[in-house]
C-alpha positions as CSV (number, residue, x, y, z in Angstrom):
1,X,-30.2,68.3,-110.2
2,X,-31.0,69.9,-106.5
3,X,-31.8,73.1,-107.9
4,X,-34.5,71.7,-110.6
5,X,-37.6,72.4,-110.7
6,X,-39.9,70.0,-110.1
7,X,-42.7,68.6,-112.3
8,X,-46.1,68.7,-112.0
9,X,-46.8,65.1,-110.5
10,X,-44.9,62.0,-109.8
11,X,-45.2,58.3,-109.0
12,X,-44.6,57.5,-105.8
13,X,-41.4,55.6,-106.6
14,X,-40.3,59.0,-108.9
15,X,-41.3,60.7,-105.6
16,X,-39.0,58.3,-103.4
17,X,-36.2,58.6,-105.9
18,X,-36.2,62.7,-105.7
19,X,-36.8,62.8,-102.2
20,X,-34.2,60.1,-101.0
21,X,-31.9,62.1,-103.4
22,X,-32.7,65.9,-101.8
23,X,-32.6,65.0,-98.6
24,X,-29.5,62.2,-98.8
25,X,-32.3,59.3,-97.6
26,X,-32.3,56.0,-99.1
27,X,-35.2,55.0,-96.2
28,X,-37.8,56.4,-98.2
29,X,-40.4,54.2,-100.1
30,X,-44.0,54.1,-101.6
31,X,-45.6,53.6,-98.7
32,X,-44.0,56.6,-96.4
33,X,-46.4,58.6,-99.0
34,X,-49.1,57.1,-98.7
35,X,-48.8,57.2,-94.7
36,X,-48.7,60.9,-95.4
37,X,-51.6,60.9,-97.6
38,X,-53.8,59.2,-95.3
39,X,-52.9,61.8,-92.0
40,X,-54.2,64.3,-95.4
41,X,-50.3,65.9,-95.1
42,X,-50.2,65.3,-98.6
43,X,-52.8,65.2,-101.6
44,X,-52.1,62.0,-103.7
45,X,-54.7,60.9,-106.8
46,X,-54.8,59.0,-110.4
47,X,-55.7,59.8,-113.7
48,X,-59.6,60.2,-114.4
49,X,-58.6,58.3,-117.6
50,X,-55.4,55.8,-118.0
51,X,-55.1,56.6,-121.6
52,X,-54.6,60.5,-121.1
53,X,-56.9,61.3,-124.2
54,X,-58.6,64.6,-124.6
55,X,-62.4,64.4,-124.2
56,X,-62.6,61.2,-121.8
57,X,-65.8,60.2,-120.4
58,X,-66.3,60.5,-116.5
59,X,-68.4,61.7,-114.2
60,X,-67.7,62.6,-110.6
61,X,-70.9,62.4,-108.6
62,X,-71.6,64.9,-105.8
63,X,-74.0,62.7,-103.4
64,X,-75.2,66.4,-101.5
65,X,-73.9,69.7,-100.8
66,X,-73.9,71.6,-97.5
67,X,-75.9,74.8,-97.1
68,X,-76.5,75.3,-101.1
69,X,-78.4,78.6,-101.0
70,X,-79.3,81.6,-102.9
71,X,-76.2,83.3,-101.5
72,X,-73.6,80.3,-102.7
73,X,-75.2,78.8,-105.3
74,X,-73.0,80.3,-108.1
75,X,-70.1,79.3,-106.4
76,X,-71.0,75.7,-106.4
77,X,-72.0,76.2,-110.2
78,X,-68.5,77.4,-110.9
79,X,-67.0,74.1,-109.4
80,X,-69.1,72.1,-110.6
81,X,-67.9,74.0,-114.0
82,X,-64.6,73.3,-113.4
83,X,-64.5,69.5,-112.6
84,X,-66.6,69.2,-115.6
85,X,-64.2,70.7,-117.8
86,X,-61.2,69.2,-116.1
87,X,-62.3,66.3,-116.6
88,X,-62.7,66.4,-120.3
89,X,-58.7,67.4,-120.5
90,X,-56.1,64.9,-121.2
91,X,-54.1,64.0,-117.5
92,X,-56.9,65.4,-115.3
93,X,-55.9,63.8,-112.0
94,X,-58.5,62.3,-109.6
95,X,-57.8,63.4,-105.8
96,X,-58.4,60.6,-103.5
97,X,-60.1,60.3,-100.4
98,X,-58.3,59.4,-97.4
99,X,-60.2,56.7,-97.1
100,X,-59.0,55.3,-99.9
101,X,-55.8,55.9,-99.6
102,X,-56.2,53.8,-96.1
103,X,-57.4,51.0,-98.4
104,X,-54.6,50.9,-100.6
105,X,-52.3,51.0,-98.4
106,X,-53.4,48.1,-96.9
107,X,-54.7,46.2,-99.2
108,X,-52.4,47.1,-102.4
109,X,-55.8,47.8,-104.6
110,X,-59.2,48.4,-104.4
111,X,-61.5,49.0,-107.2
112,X,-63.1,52.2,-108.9
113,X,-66.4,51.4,-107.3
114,X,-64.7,51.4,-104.2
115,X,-62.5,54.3,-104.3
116,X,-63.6,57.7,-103.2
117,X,-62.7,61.6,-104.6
118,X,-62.5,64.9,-103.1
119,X,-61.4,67.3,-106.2
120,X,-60.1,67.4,-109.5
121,X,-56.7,69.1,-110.5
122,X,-56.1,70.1,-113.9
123,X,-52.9,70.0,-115.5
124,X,-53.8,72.3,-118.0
125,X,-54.9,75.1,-115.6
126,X,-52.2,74.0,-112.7
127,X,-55.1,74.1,-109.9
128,X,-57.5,72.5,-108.6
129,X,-61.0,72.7,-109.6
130,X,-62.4,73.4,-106.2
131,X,-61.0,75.8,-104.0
132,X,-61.2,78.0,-100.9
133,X,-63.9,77.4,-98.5
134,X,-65.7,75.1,-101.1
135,X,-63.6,72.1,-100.5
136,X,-64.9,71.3,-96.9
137,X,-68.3,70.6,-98.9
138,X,-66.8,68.4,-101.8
139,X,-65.7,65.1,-100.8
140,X,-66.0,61.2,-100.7
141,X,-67.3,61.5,-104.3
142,X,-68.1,58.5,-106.9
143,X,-66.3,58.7,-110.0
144,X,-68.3,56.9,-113.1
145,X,-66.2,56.2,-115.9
146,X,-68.9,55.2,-117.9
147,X,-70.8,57.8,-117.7
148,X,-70.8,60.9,-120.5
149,X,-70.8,64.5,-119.2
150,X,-74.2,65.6,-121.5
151,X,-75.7,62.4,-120.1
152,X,-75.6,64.0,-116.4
153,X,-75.2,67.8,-117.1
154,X,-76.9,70.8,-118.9
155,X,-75.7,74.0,-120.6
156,X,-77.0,76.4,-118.3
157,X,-76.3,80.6,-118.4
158,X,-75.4,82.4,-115.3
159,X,-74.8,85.8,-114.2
160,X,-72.6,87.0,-111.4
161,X,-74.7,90.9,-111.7
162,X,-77.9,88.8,-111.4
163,X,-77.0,86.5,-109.2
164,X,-79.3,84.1,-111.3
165,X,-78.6,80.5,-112.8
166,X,-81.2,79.9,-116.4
167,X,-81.4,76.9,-118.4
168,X,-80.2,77.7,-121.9
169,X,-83.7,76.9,-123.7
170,X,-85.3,79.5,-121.2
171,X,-82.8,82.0,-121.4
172,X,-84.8,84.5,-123.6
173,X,-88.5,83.5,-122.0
174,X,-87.7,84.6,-118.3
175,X,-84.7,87.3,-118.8
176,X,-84.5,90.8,-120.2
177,X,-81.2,92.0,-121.0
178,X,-79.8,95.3,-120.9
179,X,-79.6,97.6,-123.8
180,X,-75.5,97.6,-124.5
181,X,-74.2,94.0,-125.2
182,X,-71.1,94.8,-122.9
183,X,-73.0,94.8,-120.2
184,X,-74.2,91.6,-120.7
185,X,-72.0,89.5,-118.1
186,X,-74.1,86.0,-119.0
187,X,-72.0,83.1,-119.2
188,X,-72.4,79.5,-120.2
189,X,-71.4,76.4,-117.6
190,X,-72.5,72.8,-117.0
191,X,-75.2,72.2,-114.5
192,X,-77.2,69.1,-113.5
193,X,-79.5,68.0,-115.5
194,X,-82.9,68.0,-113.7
195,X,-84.0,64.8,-115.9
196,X,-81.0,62.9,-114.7
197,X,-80.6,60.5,-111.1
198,X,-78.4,58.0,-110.6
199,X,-81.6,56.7,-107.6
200,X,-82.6,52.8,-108.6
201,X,-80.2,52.5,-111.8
202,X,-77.7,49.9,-111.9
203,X,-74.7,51.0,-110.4
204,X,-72.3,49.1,-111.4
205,X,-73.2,49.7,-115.6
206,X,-71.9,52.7,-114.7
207,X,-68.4,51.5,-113.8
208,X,-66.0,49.8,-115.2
209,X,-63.6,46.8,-113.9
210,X,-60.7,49.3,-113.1
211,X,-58.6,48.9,-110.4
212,X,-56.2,51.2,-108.3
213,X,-53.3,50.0,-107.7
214,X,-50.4,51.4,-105.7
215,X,-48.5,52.0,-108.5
216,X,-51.2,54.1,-110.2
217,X,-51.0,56.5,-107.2
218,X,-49.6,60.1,-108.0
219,X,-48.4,63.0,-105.8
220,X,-48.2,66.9,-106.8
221,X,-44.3,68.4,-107.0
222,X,-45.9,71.1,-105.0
223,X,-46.7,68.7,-102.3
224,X,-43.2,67.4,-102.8
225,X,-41.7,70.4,-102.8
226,X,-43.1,71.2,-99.2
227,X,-42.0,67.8,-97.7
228,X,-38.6,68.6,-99.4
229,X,-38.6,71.7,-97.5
230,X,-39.0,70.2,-94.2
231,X,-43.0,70.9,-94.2
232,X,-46.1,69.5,-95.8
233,X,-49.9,70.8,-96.2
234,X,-52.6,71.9,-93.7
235,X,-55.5,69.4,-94.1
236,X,-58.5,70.0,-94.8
237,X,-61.0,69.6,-92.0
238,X,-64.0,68.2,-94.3
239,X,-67.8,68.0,-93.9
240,X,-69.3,65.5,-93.4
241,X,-70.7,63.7,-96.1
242,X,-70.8,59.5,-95.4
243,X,-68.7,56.8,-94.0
244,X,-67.1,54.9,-96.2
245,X,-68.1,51.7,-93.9
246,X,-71.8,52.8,-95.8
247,X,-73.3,54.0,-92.0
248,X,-75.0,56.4,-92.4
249,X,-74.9,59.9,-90.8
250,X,-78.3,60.8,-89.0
251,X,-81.0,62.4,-91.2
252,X,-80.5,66.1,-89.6
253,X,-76.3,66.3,-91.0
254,X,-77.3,65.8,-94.8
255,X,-78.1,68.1,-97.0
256,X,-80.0,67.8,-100.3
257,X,-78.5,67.1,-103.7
258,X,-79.3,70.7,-105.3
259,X,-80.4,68.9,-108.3
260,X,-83.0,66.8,-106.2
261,X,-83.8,70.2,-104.4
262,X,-84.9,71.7,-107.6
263,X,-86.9,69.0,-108.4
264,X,-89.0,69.0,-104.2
265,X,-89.7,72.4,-105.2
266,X,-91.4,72.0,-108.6
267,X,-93.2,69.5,-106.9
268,X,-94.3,71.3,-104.2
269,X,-95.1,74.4,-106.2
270,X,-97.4,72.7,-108.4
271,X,-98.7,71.2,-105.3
272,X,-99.4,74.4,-103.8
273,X,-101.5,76.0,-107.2
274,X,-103.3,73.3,-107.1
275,X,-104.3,73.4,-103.3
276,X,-104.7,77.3,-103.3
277,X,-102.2,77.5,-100.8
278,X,-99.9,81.0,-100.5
279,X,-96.7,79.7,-100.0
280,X,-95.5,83.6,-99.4
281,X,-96.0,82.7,-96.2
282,X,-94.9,79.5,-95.1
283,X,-96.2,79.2,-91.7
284,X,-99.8,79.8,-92.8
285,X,-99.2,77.9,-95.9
286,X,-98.2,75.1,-93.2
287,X,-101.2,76.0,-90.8
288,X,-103.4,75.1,-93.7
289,X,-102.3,71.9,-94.6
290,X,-101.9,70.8,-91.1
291,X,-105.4,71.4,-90.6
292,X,-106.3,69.2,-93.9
293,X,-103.8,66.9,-92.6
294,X,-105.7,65.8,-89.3
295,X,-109.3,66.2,-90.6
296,X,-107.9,63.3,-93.1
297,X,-106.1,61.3,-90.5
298,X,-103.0,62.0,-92.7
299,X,-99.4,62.1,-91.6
300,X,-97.5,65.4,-92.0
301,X,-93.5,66.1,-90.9
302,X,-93.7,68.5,-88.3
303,X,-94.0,72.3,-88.5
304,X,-90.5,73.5,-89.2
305,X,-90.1,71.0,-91.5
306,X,-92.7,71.8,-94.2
307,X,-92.0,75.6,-93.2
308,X,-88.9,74.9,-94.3
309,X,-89.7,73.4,-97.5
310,X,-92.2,75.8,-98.4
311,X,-90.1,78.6,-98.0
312,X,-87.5,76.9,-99.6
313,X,-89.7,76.6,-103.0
314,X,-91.4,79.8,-102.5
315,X,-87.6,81.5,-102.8
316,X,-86.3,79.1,-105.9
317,X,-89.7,80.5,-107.6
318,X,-88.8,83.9,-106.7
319,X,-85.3,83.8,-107.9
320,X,-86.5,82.3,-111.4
């Protein structure tokens, strides 16, 4: 049995079995694991859906992202791909937070709507759906297992020549193509839907009853395999995103959600047309409305603030 291979996941008892067996051990238990997982030595999650079907409803929200730009922005959509798809296969395991994992531990359970998640891994593609640098920015996310994936996302096109990310039903409006359809690198991906926010909806309809118990907890045989072999995984130093004591983190470490970001800059770009103001360039854009700003006695954010923003807009319009 030594020499076996080792499956793709385990419980944590089928993990204390193989391990106390490897290693000649009969100290090992459940919660030696979930020690581990909490120090982030090891990765342990549960199934997005108990009943392992094909095409289960879920949706794992992503609260913000860090520095979502022009230059990363199909990287995110790729991830953002990926869970979505992963999610939809049958076995798709949910990665926990530590945080979480800290709560089990102690407390046996906690619920869905208090659990946290940090990525996806798909049995069918053996990897996870976020990877590389990409993980620092997805973490301590909400899963909704009430939620429908064409209720939160849209079939979007992108192109990795272009650089460019087009809703489906303006594809043909805004893009020309090239003459040979093989150099046509357009692909289809789910991206949030615009029309969508979770802000002042009922939670909770979004969640069901579910809870995590310790014996719903599963660990990768890769993982295993490392601790088998006398090592375990580098963690993952993460970004942060919020406290899962709901503090929150001052104003200047979040970032916005890119979906809310689209919508600020529609806002402010019809804002703009309407005012007459050139938001080519910002800081006169900025100059302008400050002056309106005091000869109304209205408030305004400061200068690098609404440079900021305007820029920010006057970029999404140009790369549209």
């Amino acid at each position: 049995m030594n020499n076996l291979p080792l499956k793709i996941f385990y419980t944590l008892k089928e993990a204390s079995a193989v391990l106390n067996e490897r290693l000649k051990s009969t100290e090992i238990n459940e919660d030696y694991f979930l020690h581990l997982g909490i120090r982030g030595d090891i990765r342990l999650g549960v199934f997005a859906d108990p009943s392992l079907s094909d095409g289960g409803s879920g949706v794992l929200n992503f609260d913000s992202f860090d520095d979502f730009n022009d230059l990363n922005k199909l990287n995110y959509l790729k991830a953002v791909d990926a869970i979505v798809r992963s999610l939809g296969e049958a076995g798709s395991i949910l990665i926990l937070n530590s945080g979480s994992v800290k709560d089990i531990c102690f407390n046996s359970l906690i619920k869905l709507n208090e659990a946290y998640f940090d990525n996806v891994y798909s049995i069918d593609a053996l990897e996870f759906a976020v990877n590389g640098e990409l993980e620092k920015d997805f973490n301590c996310c909400e899963f909704f297992d009430r939620l429908s994936t064409l209720e939160v996302y849209d079939i979007v096109f992108y192109s990795d020549k272009h650089n460019a990310i087009h809703n489906a039903d303006i594809r043909e409006k805004y893009l020309s193509f090239p003459e040979h359809e093989e150099d046509d690198d357009w692909k289809l991906a789910f991206w949030f839907n615009d029309d969508f926010s979770l802000s002042g909806q009922n939670m909770s309809s979004f969640q069901s009853e579910r809870e995590i118990h310790k014996d719903n907890c599963l660990i990768l045989g890769e993982d295993l395999q490392l601790l088998i072999n006398g090592k375990c995984r580098e963690p993952i130093i993460k970004h942060p995103r919020k406290r899962l004591n709901k503090a929150d983190f001052p104003e200047h470490e979040l970032k916005l959600h890119p979906k809310r970001e689209n919508s600020i800059n529609k806002i402010i770009l019809a804002l703009s047309e309407k005012a007459g103001l050139d938001l080519s360039n910002h800081m006169t854009a900025y100059e302008k409305l400050d002056t309106f700003a005091k000869n109304n006695k209205l408030p305004l954010p400061n200068k690098d603030t609404c440079g900021g923003l305007f820029k920010n807009a006057f970029e999404s319009k140009q790369s549209n």
